[in-house]
Steps between C-alpha positions, in 0.01 A plus 500: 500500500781749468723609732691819545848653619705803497847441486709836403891447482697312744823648674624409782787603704731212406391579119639851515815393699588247200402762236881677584648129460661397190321215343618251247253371267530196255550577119071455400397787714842758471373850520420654147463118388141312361459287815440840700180564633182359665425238764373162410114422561648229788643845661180679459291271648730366793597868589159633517254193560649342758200279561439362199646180409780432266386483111607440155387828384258715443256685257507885571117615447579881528809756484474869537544629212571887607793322678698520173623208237446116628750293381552121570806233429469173456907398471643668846495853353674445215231639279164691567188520362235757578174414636187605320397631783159562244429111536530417845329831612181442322186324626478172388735274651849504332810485688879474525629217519814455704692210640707533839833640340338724275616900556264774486579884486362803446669791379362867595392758278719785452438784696263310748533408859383154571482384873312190425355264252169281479565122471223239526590133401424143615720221577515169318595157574602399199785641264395663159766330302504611143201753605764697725475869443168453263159650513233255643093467597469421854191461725380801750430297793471135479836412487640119504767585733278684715742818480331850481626825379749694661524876501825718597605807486890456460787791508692491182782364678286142645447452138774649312783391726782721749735568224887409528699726684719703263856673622502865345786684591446876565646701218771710600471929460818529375466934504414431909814320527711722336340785705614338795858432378487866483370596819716265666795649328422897562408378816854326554656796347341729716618293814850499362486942415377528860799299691759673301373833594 
């Protein structure tokens, strides 16, 4: 049995009323540093599977490929690895495995416009220990856990993450300032020509 949702993006109006709010983040995820970037499989399924009940993991069965690069972490984003997406794809069985505080990302081709991505996974009940972020066999259907496949189609930023919010100060057009001194100072001049006449 497989079930099916469409989930693109998620903004809300509180969501775009923090965007403009400074935000302080701890040293592991700093912007331009390696924790930056995608949500944990916990996130994923919680956000977007409300239903389904709490796991240790999961073993992703399919990722769309077209989407762009798949790349997972196993240490809290410290380091990724890509995902042969070549394995999991193919008929036959193999999957991802993941435990709950794994991070998965994808990261767009250049020059394309992706709205959405293609996950389908199941959930397990038991942690992967050493076999976290490995290649594994598992069974179509008959499943000891009695979980079944899940497939969703996911905006980049329910997997990828909202990224920090990042202060860039306008630059300033120095020539368009100076312009205006002048203006302002013919304009003074002017003022000052015509009350003396």
């Amino acid at each position: 049995m497989t079930f099916t949702a469409s989930i693109h993006g998620s903004g809300s109006a509180t969501a775009s009323a923090r965007h403009n709010e400074p935000r302080i983040l701890p040293p592991s995820v700093a912007p331009g540093g390696p924790g930056l970037g995608g949500n944990t499989v916990a996130q994923i399924v919680e956000e977007n599977c409300p239903g389904m009940l709490a796991s240790a993991g999961v073993v992703i069965e399919h990722l769309d490929a077209q989407a762009g690069t798949w790349q997972c972490s196993t240490d809290d984003g410290q380091t990724w690895r890509a995902v042969r997406t070549d394995l999991v794809n193919r008929p036959g069985h193999m999957g991802l495995a993941l435990d709950r505080d794994a991070r998965l990302r994808v990261l767009p081709f250049g020059g394309h416009r992706v709205s959405g991505a293609r996950v389908a996974f199941h959930t397990v009940q038991r942690s992967h220990g050493q076999g976290n972020g490995s290649y594994r066999a598992y069974a179509d259907d008959d499943r000891e856990d009695g979980s079944h496949t899940v497939t969703l189609v996911l905006g980049l930023a329910a997997i990828n993450g909202t990224p920090p919010a990042v202060h860039v100060p306008r630059p300033r057009n120095k020539r368009a300032l100076v312009q205006r001194a002048a203006s302002a100072a013919a304009g003074a001049s002017l003022v000052g020509a015509m009350a003396l006449a």
